[in-house]
C-alpha positions in Angstrom: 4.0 27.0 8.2 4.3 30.7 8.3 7.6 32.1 10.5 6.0 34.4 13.3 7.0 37.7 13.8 6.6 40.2 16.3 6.9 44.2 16.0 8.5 46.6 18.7 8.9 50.3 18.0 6.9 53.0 19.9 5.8 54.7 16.5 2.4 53.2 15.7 2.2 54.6 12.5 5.7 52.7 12.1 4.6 49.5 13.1 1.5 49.6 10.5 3.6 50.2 7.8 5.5 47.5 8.3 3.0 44.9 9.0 1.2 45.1 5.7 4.7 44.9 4.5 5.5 41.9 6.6 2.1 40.2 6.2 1.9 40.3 2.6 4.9 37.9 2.0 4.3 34.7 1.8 5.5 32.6 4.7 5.8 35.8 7.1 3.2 36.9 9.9 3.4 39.2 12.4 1.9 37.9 15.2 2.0 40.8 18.0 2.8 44.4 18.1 4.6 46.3 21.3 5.2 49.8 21.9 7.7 49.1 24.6 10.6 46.8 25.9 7.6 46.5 28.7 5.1 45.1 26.6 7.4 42.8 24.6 8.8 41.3 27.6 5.1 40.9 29.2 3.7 39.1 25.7 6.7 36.7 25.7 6.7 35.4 29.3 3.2 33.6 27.4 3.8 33.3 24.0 6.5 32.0 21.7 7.8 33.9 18.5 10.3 32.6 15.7 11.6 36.8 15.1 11.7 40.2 17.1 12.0 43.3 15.0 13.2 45.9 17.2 13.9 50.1 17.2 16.5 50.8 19.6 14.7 54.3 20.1 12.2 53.0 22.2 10.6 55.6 24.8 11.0 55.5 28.4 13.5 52.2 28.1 16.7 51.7 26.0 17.2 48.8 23.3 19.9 48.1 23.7 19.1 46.9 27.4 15.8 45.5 25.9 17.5 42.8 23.8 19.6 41.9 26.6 16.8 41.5 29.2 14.6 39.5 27.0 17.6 37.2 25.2 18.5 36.4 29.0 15.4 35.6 29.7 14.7 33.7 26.3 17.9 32.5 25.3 16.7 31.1 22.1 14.7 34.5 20.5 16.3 35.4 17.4 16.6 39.6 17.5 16.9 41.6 14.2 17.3 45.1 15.1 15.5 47.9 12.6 16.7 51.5 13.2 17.4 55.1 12.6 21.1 54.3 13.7 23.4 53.8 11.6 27.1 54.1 13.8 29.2 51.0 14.3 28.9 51.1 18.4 25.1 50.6 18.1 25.6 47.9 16.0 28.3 46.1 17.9 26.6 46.8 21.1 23.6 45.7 20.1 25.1 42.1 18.7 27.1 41.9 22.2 23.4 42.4 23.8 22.1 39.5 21.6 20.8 40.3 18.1 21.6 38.6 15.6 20.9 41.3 12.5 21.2 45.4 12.4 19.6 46.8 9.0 18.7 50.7 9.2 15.5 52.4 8.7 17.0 52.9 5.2 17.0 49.4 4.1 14.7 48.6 1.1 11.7 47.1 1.7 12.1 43.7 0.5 15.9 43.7 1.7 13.9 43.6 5.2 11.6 40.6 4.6 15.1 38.7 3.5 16.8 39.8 6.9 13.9 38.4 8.7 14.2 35.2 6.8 17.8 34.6 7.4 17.7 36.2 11.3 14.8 33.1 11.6 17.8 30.7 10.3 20.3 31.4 12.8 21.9 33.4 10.7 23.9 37.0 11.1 22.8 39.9 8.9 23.4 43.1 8.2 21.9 45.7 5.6 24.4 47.2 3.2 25.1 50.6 5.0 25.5 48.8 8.3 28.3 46.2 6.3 30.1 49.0 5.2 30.0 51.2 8.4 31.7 47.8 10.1 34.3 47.4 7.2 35.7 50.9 7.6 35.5 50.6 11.5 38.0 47.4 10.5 40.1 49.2 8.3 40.6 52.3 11.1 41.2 49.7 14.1 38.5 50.6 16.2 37.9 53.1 18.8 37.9 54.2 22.2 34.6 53.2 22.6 35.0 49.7 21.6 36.3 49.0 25.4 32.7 50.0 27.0 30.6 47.1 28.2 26.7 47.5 26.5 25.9 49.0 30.1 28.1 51.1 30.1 27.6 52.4 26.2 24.2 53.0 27.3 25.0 54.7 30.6 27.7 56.8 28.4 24.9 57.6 25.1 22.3 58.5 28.0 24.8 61.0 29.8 25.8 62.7 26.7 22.1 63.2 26.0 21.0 65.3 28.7 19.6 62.2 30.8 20.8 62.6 34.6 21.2 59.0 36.3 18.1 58.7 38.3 16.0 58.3 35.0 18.9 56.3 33.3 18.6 53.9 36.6 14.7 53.9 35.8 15.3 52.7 32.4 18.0 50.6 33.0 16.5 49.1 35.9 19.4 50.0 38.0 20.0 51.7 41.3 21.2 55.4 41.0 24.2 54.2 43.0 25.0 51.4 40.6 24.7 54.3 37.8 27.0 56.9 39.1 29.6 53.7 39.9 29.4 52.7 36.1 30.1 56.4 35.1 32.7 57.1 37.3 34.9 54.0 35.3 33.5 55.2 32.3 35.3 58.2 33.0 38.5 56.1 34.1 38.3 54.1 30.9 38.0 56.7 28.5 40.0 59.2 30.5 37.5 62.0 31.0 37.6 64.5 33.8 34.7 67.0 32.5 31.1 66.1 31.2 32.1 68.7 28.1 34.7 66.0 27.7 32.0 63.6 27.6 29.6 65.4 25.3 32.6 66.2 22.6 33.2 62.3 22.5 29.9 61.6 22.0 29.3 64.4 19.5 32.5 63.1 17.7 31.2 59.5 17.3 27.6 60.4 16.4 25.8 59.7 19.4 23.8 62.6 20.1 20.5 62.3 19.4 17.7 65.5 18.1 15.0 66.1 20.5 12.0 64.3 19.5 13.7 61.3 18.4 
């Protein structure tokens, strides 16, 4: 019996690529595409799948709230995330939200298929630039960042990117007022009185993202 698989990335291109990949191992099928946390969450309220491979730079929605939405909702999907982004706070966010595996967009091909394999097993996974980006986060001790909840990592990426908080409540499926209370003790926790403060933090941890992405 072949292990199910479903594709989420809003790159269509992408998402061929990958399924002739996927599809030509034996044992592995990918079962449904979606360009969008939308259309994942709309397939799965009908149909079951044994793995979710998901970008985090999905348009008009975040990831990271994605995987949260549709774990809560499906407590026992198994999440392997597959992106561009390679910093330690994705990755730990992202495992708070509910994945189980993180491998980057520069993962070999077949390293992939095997992280699909074990993510379908229960099992935690990582590719081998994510493992080291978590070791030398251990080694430092961490940083400020660390102390943000997933919402308010999002909330915090989003700011720092030029998104103003009615469209981060629109693809957080928040109120605005709930937004500008999360970044008001995002600014108490990490001890910011400007939004240049904010941008330099995010600048300094790699979270600022090129148009277009």
């Amino acid at each position: 019996m072949s292990l199910s698989v479903m594709l989420v990335d809003d790159h269509a291109v992408v998402r061929t690529g990958y399924r002739r990949l996927i599809d030509a191992e034996q044992g592995l099928c990918v079962v449904a595409e979606a360009s969008s946390a939308e259309e994942a969450a709309a397939w799965l309220r009908d149909n079951d799948v044994d793995v979710v491979v998901m970008d985090l730079a999905l348009r008009e929605s975040s990831g990271l709230e994605a995987i949260r939405r549709l774990v809560a909702r499906h407590p026992y999907l198994r999440v392997l995330v597959f992106s561009m982004y390679d910093h330690v706070n994705y990755v730990t966010q992202a495992l708070r939200n509910g994945a189980l595996g993180y491998i980057t967009k520069n993962t070999e091909p077949m390293e992939m298929v095997a992280a699909i394999r074990k993510v379908a097993l229960g099992q935690k996974v990582f590719s081998s630039d994510v493992s080291e980006a978590l070791a030398r986060h251990v080694v430092v001790g961490g940083d400020e960042l660390a102390q943000l909840t997933p919402r308010e990592f999002d909330i915090f990426r989003l700011t720092a990117n030029g998104v103003v908080p009615v469209q981060i409540a629109a693809r957080l499926h928040l109120s605005p007022k709930t937004v500008f209370n999360h970044l008001s003790l995002i600014r108490q926790k990490l001890h910011i009185e400007s939004d240049l403060q904010l941008f330099r933090l995010a600048a300094r941890h790699g979270l600022l993202e090129l148009q277009g992405e």
